[in-house]
C-alpha positions in Angstrom: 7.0 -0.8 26.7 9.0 1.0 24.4 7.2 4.2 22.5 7.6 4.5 18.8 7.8 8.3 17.2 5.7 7.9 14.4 6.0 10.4 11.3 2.9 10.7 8.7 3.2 11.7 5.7 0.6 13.7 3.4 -1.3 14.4 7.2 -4.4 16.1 5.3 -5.4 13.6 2.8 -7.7 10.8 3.6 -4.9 8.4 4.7 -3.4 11.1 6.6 -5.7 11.5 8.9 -7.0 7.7 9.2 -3.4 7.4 10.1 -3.2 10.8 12.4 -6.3 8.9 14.3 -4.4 5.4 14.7 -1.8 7.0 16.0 -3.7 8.8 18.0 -5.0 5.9 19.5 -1.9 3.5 19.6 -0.7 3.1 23.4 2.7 2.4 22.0 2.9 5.0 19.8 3.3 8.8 19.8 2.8 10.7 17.3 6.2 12.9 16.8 5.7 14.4 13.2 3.1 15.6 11.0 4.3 16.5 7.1 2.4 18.3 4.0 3.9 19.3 1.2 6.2 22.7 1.1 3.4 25.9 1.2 0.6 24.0 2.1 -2.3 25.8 4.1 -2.2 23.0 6.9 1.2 23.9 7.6 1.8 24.9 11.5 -1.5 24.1 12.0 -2.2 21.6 15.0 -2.6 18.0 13.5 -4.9 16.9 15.7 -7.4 19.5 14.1 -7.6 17.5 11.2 -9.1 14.8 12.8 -11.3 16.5 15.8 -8.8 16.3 18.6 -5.7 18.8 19.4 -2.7 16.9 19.6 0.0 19.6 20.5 1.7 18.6 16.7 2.5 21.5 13.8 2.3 20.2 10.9 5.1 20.8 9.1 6.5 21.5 5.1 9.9 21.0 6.5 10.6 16.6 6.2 14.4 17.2 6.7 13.6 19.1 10.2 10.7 17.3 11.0 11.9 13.6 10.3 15.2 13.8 13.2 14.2 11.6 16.2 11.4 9.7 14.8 11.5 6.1 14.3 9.4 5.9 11.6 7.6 7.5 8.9 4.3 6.4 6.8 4.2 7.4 3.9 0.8 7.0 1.7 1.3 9.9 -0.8 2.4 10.7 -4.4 5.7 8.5 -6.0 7.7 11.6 -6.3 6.8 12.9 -3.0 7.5 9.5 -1.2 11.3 8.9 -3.1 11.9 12.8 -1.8 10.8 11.2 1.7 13.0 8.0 1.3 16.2 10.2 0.7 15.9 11.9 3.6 15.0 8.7 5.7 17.8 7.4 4.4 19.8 10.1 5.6 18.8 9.9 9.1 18.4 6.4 9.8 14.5 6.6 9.8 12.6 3.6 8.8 9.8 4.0 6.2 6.6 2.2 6.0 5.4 3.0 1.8 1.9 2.4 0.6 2.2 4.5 -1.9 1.0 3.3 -5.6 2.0 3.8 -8.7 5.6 3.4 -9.1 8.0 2.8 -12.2 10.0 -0.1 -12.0 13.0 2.0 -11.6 11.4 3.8 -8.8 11.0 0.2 -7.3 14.4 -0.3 -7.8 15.7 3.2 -5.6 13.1 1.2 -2.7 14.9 -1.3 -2.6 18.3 -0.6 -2.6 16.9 2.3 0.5 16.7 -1.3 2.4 20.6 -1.2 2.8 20.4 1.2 5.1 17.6 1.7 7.0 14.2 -0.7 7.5 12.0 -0.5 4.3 8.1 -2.1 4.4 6.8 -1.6 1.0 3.4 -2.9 0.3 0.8 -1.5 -2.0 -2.1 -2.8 0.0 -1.5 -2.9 3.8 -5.0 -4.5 5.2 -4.6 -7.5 7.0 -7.3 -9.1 5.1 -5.7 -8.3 1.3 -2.3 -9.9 2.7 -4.3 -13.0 3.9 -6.3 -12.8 0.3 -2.8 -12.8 -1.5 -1.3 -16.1 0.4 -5.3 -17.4 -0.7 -4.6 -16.6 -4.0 -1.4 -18.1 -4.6 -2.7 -21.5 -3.1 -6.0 -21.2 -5.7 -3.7 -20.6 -9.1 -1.7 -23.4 -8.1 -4.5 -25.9 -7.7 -6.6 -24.1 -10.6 -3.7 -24.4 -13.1 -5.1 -25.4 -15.8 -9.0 -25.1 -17.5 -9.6 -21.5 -15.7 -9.5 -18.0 -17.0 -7.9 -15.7 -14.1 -9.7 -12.0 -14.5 -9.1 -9.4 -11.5 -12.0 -6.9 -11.1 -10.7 -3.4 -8.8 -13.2 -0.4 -7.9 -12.1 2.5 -5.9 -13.4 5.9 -5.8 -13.4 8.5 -8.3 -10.1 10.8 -7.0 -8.1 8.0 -7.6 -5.4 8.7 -10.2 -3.3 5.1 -10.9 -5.0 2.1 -12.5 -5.2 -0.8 -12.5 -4.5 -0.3 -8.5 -1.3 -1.4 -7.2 -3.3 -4.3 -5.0 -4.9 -5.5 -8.2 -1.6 -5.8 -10.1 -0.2 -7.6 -6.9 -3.2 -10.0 -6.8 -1.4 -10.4 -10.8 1.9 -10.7 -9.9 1.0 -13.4 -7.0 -1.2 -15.4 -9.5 1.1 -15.0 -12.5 4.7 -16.2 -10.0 2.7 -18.9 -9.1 1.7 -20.2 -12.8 5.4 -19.3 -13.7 4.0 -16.4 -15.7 5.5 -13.2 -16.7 3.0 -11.0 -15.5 4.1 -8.1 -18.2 3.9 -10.5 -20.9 0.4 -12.1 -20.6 -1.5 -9.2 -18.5 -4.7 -7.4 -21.0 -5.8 -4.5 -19.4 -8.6 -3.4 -21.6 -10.8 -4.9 -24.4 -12.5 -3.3 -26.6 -14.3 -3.8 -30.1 -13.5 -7.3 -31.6 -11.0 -8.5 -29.6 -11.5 -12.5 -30.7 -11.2 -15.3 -28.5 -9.7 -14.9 -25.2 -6.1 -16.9 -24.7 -6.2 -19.1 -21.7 -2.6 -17.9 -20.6 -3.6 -14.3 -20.0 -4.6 -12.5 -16.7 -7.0 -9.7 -17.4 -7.9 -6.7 -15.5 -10.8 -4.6 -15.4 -11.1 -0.9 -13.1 -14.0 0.7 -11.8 -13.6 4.8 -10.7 -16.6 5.9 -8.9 -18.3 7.8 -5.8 -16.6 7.1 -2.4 -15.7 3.6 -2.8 -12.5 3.0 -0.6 -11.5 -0.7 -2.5 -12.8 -3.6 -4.1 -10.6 -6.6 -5.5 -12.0 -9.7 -6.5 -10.4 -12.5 -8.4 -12.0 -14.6 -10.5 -11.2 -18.4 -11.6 -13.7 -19.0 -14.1 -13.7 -22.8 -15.3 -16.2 -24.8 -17.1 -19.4 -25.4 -15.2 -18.3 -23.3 -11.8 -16.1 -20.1 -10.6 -14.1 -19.4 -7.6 -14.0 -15.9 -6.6 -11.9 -14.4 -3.3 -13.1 -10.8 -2.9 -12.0 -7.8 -0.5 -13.8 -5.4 0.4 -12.6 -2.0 2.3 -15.5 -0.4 4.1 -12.7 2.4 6.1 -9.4 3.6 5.5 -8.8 2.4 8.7 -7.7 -1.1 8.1 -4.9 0.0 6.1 -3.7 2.6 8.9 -3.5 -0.4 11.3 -1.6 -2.6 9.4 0.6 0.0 8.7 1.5 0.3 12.7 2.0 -3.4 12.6 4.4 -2.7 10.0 5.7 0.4 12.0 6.0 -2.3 15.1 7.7 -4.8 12.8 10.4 -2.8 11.2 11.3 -1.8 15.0 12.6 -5.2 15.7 13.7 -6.5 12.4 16.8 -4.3 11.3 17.6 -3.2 8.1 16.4 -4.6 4.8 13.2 -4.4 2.3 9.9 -6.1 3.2 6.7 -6.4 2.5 3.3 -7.4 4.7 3.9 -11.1 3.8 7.1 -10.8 6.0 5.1 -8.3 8.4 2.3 -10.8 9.1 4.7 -14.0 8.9 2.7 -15.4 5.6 5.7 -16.1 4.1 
């Protein structure tokens, strides 16, 4: 069995250390790097602290140093921290696994062209269950065409800084590509006062920020005389640090290019 080096990025924040742990626990993996941001007070301290088991890893402020040898990095941070993170990756031929949120579409764009060179798996949701809930939801618009209103409901918990979250405005994009909808042109994102009547061919959003709520996404087909809803619910940060080593595993057999957990989980 061959053993992947595994890089994490952002190794103190909650994801961090979900993913530190499924590493940890991954007979297939080892984990080879642990990153924070330059001057940060976790630096050189052992990784494994940060999640109650020493693991012989410094964590390190140094990506360019750090990242040589591994065969993959996942990255769950900040946009501009993550593009810094793609250069270097680039650079050394290390494959990236981004779930990341909150991305320009020019950002996007520097993503996807990093899939020339090395293996790119950017998804802004990388649960299992929400991948399943986006092939779900692009059977439902297609059948639900026409009579039902389409509003997607998203709570998370109150440090969250991006909204709506990127996994709500992918449960959009899926529903609006398969209506042959322009997401940016028929997407409300807040109502407010007297608003009128709502238009059947818009997709609205509405975001809840509060306690310790790791992510709720529900999306609602509301027709006359019933609903359909499909709903996910994250109870640990731990679903999305294993579906990130699936997409750590995938990327290790797959080449170059970009993906996304469709492609990772063969739903496409």
């Amino acid at each position: 069995m061959t053993t992947l080096n595994i890089a994490i990025a952002g190794s103190s924040g909650r994801m961090g250390r979900a993913l530190l742990e499924a590493v940890a626990q991954a007979s297939d993996m080892r984990l080879a790097a642990a990153l924070e941001r330059h001057g940060s007070p976790f630096a050189g301290k052992d990784a494994g602290e940060l999640f109650g088991a020493s693991c012989g890893v410094a964590i390190n402020d140094n990506p360019g140093a750090a990242l040589k040898g591994c065969s993959a990095l996942i990255d769950f941070t900040r946009p501009e921290a993550t593009l810094d993170h793609l250069k270097i990756c680039r650079k050394l031929g290390v494959n990236i696994i981004i779930g990341t949120t909150g991305f320009s579409a020019e950002q996007k764009g520097l993503i996807a062209d990093a899939g020339r060179d090395i293996g790119v798996v950017f998804a802004p949701n990388m649960s299992v269950g929400v991948n399943l809930s986006l092939k779900l939801l692009d059977m439902a618009a297609r059948v639900l065409n026409e009579g039902y209103d389409i509003e997607i409901v998203e709570a998370h918990h109150r440090h969250k800084v991006d909204a709506p979250s990127g996994t709500a405005l992918r449960m959009g994009e899926v529903v609006a590509s398969a209506l042959g909808r322009d997401l940016a042109e028929c997407a409300v994102y807040g109502r407010e006062g007297v608003t009128g009547e709502r238009s059947p061919s818009t997709i609205g959003f509405a975001t809840v920020r509060g306690g310790d709520i790791v992510g709720d996404h529900t999306a609602l087909f509301a027709g006359t005389g019933e609903r359909i809803e499909i709903t996910h619910k994250a109870s640990s940060r731990a679903t999305f640090a294993l579906g990130a080593l699936r997409a750590a595993r995938f990327l290790a057999g797959s080449g170059k290019g970009l993906f996304d957990m469709q492609d990772v989980l063969g739903l496409r």
